[in-house]
GUTORLUM-375036 format. One line per field, with one value per residue: x, y, z of N, C-alpha, C in turn; residue number from 1. Coordinates in steps of 0.2 Angstrom, whole numbers, plus 5000, padded with zeros to 4 digits. Layout:
nu <- X,...
nv <- Y,...
nw <- Z,...
cau <- X,...
cav <- Y,...
caw <- Z,...
cu <- X,...
cv <- Y,...
cw <- Z,...
pos <- NUM,...
% end
This chain:
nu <- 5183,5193,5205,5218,5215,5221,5235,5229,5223,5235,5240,5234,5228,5237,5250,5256,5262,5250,5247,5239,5228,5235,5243,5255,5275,5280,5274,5272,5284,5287,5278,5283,5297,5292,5286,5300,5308,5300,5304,5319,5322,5315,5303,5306,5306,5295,5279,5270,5260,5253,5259,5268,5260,5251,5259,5263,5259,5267,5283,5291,5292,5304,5304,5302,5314,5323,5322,5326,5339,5353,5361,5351,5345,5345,5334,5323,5320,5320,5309,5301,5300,5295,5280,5280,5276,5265,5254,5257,5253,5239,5236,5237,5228,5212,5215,5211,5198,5196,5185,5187,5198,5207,5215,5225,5227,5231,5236,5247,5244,5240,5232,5221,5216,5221,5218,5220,5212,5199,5190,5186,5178,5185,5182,5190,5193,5197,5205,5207,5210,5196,5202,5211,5210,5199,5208,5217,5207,5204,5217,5217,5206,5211,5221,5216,5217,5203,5193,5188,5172,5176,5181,5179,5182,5184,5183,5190,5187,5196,5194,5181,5175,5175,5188,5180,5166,5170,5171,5162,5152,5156,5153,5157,5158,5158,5157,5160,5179,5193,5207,5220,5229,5244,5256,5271,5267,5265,5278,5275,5264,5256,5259,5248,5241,5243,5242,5228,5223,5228,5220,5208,5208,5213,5200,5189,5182,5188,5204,5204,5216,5234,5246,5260,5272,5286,5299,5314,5318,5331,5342,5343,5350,5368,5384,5384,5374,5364,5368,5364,5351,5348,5348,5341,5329,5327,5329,5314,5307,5310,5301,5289,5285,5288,5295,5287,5285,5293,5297,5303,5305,5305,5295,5285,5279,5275,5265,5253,5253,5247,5235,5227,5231,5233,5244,5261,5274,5286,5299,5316,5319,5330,5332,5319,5322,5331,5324,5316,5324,5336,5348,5353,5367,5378,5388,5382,5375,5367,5354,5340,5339,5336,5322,5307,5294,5281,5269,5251,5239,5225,5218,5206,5207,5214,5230,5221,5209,5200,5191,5200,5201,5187,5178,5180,5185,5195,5212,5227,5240,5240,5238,5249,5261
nv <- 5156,5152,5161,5168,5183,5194,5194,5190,5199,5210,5206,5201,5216,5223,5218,5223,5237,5249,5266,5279,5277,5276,5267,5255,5257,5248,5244,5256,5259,5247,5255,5264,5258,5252,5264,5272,5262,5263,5276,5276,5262,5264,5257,5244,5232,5230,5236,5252,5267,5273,5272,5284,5293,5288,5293,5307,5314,5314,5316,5320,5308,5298,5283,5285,5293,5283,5271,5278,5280,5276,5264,5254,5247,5235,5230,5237,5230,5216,5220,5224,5213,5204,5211,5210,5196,5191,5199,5193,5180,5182,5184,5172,5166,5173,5168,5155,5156,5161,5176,5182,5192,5194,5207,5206,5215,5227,5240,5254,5246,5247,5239,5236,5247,5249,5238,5225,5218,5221,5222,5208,5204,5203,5204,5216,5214,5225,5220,5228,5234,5245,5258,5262,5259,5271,5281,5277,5279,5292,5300,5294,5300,5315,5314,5313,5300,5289,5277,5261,5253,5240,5238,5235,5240,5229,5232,5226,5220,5213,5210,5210,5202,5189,5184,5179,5184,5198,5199,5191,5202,5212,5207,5196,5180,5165,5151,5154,5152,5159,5171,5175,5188,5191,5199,5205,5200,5189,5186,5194,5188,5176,5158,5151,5161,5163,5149,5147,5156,5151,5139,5144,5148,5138,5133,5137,5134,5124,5128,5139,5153,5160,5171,5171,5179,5173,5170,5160,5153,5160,5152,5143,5151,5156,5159,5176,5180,5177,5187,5201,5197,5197,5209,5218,5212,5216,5230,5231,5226,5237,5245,5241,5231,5217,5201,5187,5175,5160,5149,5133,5129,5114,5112,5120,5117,5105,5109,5115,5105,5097,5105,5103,5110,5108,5112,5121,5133,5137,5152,5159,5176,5183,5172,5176,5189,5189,5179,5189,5197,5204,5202,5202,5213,5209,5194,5181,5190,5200,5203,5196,5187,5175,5176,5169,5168,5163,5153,5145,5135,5127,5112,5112,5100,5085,5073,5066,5072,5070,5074,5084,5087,5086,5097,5094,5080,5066,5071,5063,5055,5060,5075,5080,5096
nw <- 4881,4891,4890,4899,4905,4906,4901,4886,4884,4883,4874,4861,4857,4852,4859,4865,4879,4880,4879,4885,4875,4863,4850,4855,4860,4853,4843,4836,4833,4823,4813,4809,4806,4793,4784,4784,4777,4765,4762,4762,4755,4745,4745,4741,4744,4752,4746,4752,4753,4760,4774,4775,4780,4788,4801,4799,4810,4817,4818,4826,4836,4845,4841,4825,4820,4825,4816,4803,4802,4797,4798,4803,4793,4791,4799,4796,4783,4787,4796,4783,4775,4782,4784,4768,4766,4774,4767,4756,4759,4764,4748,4745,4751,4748,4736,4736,4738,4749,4760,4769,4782,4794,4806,4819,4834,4827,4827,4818,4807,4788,4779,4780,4774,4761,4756,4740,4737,4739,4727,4726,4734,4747,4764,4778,4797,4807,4824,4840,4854,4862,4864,4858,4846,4841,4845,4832,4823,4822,4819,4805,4798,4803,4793,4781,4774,4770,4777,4769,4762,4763,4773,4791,4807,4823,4839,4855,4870,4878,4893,4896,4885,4873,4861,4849,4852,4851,4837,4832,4835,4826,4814,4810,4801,4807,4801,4789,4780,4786,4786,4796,4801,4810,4820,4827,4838,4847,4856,4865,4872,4884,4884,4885,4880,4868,4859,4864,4853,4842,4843,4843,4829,4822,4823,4815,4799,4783,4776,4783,4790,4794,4799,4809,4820,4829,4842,4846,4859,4872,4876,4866,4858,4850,4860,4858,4850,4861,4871,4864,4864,4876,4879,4873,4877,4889,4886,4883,4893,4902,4895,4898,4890,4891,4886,4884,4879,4872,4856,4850,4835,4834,4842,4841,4828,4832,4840,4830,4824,4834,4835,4823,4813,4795,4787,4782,4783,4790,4793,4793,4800,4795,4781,4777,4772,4762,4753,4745,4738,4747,4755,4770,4776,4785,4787,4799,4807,4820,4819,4817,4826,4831,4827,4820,4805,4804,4790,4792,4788,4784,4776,4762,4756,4752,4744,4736,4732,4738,4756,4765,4780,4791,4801,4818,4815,4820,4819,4807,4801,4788,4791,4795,4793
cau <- 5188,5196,5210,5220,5211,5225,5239,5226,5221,5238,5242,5229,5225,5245,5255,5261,5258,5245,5249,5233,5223,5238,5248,5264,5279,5285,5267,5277,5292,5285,5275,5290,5300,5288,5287,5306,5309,5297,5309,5327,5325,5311,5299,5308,5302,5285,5277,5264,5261,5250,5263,5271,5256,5249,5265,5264,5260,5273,5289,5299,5294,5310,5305,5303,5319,5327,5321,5329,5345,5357,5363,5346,5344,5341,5328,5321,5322,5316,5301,5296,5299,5289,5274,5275,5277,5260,5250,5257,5248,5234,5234,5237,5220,5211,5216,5210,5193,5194,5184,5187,5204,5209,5223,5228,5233,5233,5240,5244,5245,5235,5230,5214,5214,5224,5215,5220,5206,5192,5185,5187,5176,5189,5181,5194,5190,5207,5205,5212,5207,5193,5204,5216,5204,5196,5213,5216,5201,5205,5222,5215,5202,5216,5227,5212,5213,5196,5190,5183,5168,5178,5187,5176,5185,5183,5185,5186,5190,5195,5193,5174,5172,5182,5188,5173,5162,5170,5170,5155,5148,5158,5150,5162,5156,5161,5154,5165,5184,5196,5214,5224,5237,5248,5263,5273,5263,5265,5282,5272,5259,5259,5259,5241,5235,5246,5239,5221,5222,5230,5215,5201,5207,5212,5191,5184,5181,5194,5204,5207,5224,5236,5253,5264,5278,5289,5306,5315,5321,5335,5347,5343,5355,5373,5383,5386,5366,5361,5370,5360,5345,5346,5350,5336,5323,5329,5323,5307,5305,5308,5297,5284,5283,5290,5293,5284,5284,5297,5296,5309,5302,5302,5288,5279,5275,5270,5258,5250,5247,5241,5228,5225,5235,5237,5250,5263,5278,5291,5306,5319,5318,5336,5328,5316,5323,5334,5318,5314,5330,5338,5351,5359,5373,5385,5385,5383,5375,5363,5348,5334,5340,5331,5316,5304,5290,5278,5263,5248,5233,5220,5217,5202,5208,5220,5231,5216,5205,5193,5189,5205,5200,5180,5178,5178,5187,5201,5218,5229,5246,5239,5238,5256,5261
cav <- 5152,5150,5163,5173,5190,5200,5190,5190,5208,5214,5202,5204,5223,5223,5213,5227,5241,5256,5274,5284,5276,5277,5261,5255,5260,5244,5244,5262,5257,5243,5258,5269,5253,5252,5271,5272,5259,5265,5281,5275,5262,5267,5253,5237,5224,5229,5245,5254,5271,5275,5270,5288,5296,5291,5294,5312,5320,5312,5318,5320,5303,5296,5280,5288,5295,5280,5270,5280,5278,5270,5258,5251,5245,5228,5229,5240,5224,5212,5223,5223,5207,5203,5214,5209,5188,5190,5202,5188,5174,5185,5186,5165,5164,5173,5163,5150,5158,5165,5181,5186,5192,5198,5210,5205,5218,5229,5245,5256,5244,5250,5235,5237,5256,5246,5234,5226,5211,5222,5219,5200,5203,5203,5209,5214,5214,5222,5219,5231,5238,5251,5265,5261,5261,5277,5284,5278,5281,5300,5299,5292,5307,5320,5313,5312,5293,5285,5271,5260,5248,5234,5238,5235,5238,5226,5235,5220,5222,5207,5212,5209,5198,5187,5186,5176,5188,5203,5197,5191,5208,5216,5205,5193,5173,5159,5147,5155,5152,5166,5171,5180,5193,5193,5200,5208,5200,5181,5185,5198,5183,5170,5150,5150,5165,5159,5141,5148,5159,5146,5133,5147,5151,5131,5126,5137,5130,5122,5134,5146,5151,5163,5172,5176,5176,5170,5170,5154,5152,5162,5148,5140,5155,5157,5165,5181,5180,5178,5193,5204,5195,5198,5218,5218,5209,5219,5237,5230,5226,5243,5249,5239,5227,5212,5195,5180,5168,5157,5142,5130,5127,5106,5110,5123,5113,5099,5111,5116,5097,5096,5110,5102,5114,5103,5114,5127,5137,5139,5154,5162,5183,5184,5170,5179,5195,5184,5178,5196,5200,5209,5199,5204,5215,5205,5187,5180,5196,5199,5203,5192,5185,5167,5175,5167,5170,5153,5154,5140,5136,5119,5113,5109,5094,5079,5071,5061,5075,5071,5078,5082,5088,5088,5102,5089,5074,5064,5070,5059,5058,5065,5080,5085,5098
caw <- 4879,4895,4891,4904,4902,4906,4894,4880,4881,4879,4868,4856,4857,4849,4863,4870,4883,4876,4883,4882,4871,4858,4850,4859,4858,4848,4838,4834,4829,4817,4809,4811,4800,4786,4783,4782,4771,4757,4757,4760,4751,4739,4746,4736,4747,4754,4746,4758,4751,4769,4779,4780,4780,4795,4805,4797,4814,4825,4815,4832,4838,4846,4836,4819,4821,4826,4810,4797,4805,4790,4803,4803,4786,4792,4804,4790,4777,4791,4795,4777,4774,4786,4780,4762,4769,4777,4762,4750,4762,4764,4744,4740,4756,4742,4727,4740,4743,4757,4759,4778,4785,4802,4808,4828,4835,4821,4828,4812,4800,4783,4776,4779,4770,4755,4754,4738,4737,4739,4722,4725,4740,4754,4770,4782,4801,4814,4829,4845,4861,4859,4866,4852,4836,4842,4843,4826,4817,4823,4815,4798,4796,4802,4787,4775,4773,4770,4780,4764,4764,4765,4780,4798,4815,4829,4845,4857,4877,4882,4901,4897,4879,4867,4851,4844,4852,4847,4830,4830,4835,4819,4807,4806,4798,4808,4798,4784,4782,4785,4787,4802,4802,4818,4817,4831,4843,4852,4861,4870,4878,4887,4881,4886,4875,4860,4859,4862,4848,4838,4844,4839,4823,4816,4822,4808,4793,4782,4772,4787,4793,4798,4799,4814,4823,4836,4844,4849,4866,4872,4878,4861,4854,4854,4865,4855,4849,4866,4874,4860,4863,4881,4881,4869,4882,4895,4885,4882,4898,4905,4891,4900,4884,4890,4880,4888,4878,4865,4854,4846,4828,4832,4848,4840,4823,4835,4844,4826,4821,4836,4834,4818,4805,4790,4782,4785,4781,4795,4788,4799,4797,4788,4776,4772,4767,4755,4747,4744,4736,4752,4760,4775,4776,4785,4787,4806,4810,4826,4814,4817,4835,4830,4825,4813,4803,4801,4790,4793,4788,4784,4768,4761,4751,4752,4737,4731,4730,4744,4760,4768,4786,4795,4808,4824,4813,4823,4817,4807,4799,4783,4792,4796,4787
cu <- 5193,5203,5211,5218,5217,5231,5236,5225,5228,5241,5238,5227,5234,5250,5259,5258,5254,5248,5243,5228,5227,5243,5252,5269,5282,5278,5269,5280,5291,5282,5281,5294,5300,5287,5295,5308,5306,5302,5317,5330,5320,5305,5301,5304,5294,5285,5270,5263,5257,5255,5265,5265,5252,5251,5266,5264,5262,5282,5293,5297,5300,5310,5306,5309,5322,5326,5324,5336,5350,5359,5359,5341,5341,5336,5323,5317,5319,5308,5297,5295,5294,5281,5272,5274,5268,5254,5252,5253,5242,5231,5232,5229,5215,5208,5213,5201,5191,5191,5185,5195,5203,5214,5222,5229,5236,5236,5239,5244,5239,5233,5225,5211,5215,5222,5211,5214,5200,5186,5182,5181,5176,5187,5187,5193,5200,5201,5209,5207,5203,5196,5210,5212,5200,5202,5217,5213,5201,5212,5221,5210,5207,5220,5224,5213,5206,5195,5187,5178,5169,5181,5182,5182,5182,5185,5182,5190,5189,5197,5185,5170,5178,5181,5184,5168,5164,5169,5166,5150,5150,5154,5152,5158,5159,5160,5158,5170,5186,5204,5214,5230,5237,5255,5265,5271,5264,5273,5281,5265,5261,5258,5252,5238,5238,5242,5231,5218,5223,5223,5210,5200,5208,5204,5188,5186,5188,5195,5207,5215,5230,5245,5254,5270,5281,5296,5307,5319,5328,5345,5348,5349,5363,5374,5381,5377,5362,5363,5365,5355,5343,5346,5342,5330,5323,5325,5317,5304,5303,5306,5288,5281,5289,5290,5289,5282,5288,5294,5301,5304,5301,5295,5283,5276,5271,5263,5252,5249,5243,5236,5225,5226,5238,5242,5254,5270,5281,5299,5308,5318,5324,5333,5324,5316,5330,5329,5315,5318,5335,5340,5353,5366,5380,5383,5385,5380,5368,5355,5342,5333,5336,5324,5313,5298,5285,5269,5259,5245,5229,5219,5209,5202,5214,5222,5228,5211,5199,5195,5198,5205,5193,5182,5177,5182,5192,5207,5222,5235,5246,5238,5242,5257,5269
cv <- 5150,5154,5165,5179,5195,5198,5192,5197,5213,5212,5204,5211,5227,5220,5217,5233,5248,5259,5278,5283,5275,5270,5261,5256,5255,5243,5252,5262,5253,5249,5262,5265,5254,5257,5272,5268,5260,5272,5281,5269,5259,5260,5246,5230,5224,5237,5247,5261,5275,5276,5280,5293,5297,5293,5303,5316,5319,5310,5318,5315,5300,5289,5278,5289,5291,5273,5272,5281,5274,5263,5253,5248,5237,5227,5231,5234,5219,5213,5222,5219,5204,5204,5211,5200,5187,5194,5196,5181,5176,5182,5177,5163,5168,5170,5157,5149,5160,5172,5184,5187,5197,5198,5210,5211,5224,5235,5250,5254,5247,5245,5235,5242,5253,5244,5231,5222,5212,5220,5213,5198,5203,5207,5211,5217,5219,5225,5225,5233,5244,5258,5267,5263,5268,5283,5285,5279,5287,5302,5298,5299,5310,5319,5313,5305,5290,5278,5265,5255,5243,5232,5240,5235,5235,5228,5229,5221,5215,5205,5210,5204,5195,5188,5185,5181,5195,5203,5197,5198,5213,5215,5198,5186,5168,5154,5148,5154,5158,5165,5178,5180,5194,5194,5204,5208,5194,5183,5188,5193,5177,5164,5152,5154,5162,5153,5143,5151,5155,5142,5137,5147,5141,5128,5130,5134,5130,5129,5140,5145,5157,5163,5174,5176,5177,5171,5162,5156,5157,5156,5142,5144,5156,5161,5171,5183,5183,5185,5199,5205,5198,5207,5220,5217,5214,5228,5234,5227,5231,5248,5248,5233,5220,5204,5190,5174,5167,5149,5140,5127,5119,5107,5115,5121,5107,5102,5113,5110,5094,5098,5107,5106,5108,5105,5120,5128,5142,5145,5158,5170,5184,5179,5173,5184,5194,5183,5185,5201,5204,5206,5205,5209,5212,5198,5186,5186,5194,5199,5201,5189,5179,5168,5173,5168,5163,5156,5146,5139,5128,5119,5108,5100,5091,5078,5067,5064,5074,5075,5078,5082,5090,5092,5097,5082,5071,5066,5064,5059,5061,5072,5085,5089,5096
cw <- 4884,4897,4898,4900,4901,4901,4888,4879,4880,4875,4860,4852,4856,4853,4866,4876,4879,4882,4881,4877,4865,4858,4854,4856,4851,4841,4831,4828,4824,4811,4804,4802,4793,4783,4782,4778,4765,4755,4758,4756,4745,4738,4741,4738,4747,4752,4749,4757,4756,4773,4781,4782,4787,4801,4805,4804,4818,4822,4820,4836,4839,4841,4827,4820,4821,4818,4804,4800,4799,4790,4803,4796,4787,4795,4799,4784,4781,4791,4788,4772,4777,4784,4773,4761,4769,4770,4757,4752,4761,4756,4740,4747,4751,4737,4728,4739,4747,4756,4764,4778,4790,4805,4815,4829,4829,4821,4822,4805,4796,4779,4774,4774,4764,4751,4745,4733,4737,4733,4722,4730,4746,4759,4774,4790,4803,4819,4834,4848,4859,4859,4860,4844,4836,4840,4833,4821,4816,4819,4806,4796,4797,4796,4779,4770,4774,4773,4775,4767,4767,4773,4789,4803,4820,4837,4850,4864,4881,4890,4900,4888,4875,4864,4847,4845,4849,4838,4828,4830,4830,4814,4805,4807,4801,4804,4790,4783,4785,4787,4790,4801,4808,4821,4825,4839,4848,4856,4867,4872,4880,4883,4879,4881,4868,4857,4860,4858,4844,4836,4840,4831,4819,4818,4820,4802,4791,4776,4776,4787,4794,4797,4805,4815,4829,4837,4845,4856,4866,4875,4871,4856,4855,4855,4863,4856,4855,4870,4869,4863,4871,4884,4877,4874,4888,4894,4884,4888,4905,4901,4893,4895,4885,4887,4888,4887,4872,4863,4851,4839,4829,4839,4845,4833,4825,4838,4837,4823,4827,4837,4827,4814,4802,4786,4784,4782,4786,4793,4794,4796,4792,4781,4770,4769,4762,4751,4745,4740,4739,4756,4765,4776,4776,4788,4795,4810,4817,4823,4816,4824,4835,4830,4817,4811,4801,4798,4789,4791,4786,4778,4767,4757,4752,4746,4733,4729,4735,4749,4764,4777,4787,4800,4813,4823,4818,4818,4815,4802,4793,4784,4793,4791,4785
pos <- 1,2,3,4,5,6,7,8,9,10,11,12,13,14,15,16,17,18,19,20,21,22,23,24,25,26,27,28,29,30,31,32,33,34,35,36,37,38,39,40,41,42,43,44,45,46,47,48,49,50,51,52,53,54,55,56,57,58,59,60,61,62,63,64,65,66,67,68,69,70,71,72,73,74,75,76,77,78,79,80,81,82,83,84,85,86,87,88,89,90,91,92,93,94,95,96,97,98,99,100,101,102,103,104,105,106,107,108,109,110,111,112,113,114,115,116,117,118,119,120,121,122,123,124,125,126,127,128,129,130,131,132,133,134,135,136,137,138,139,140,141,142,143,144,145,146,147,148,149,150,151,152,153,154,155,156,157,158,159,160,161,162,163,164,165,166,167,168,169,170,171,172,173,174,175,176,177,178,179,180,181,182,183,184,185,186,187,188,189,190,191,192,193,194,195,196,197,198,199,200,201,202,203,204,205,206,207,208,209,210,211,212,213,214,215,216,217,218,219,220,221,222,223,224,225,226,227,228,229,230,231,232,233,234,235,236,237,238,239,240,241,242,243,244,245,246,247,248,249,250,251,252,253,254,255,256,257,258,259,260,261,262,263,264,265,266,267,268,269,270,271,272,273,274,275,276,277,278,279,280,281,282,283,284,285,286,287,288,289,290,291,292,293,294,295,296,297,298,299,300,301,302,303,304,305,306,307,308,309,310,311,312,313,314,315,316,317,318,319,320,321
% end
């Protein structure tokens, strides 16, 4: 695909740095999040009944600990707004037809174990560095979570194969539609691996499509935001999980009609835990730091009913979303 190998592989394989074969620390902390919200404030937003479960043998994790913090109610409320943002897209790809989905990066999320579509016939692939899924898959048996039918792991090392091929060596249907989970992941790669993930997933079939999220630029925020944002980048720099890429929501909707995404849904994080019934604490707060949650995808159909978009077609203003 032409990526940058080194970009793409820690992009992909969670977008952060692995320690031993074991998630990163911010892959952690997302787990960390979503586990402490189901019991401080009894899972309202997003309920994951896995969540603490897989965390069970890392009770003195400095990021567990730091998630149940009082203080941190809204990162908390972000997090799992996020989480239930992306399972509600997953659930309306579905209702669509879709039968594929694939977790980026999937770290510990449990979607896969959850999996509440399996009836309907939802495959679900995650994707991660082999040192990482091996790791996890030894965490899931120690905890007496079951692996179920539906749920394949794609262990893909892209130092030596891409995403098509690792997929394709799981089982996964090009030729099918499908829908991507990628959450906690694009500000840790570069342009080039963003936009070539982007390109892969809008040239399968129509119907596919996708969640992520992004930051906006830091000189795009004010001062106050900015100072935040910058102490912020600064730890995740010397955590070895540096940002590397931003977008301002009017360049990166241009970049997704130019991949040809006919449709989409651009929301800011505090946004969204308003639409979930969990506003913010205090107004103006540092919360979200101009992150946003954008979901995409391609439609089979136009407003007359015919074909909306060919695989290969020219792009044309019916496609903006």
């Amino acid at each position: 695909m032409g990526w940058v190998a080194r970009g793409v592989s820690r992009g992909l394989e969670g977008g952060r740095a692995m320690r031993a074969g074991r998630p990163s620390t911010t892959a952690r902390g997302a787990a960390a999040f979503r586990a402490a919200h189901q019991e401080l404030e009894g899972g309202r937003v997003f309920h994951d009944p896995l969540a603490l479960r897989v965390l069970a043998a890392d009770a003195d994790d400095p990021a567990l600990e730091a998630a149940f913090r009082p203080e941190r109610e809204d990162v908390r409320l972000s997090v799992a707004a996020r989480a239930r943002f992306a399972e509600d897209a997953v659930a309306a790809a579905v209702a669509r037809g879709v039968r594929q989905a694939v977790v980026l990066g999937a770290g510990l999320d449990t979607f896969g174990c959850r999996n509440p579509h399996a009836a309907e016939g939802l495959r679900v692939f995650e994707v991660d560095h082999p040192a990482t899924q091996e790791w996890k898959r030894g965490r899931l048996a120690a905890v007496g979570i079951p692996v179920p039918a539906s749920l394949t792991f794609a262990p893909v090392d892209f130092e030596r194969q891409s995403l098509a091929d690792g997929l394709g060596a799981a089982g996964f249907d090009p030729v099918r539609p499908a829908f991507f989970v990628w959450l906690g992941v694009v500000p840790y790669l570069t342009r080039t691996a963003v936009l070539g993930t982007l390109g892969f997933i809008a040239a399968l079939p129509n119907g596919s499509g996708v969640v992520f999220d992004y930051g906006e630029p830091p000189d795009a925020l004010p001062p106050e935001q900015r100072a935040v944002h910058e102490a912020r980048a600064a730890w995740a720099a010397r955590a070895g999980e540096p940002f590397l890429s931003f977008f301002t929501p009017g360049e990166l909707a241009a970049e997704l009609r130019r991949l040809r995404f006919s449709a989409g849904e651009d929301i800011r994080y505090r946004d969204l835990t308003a639409r979930y019934g969990s506003a913010h604490r205090t107004a103006g707060d540092h919360a979200d730091l101009g992150a946003h949650v954008i979901h995409a995808w391609t439609e089979d159909e136009g407003p007359s009913g015919g074909s909306r978009r060919r695989r290969g077609a020219p792009s044309d203003s019916s496609d903006r979303p």
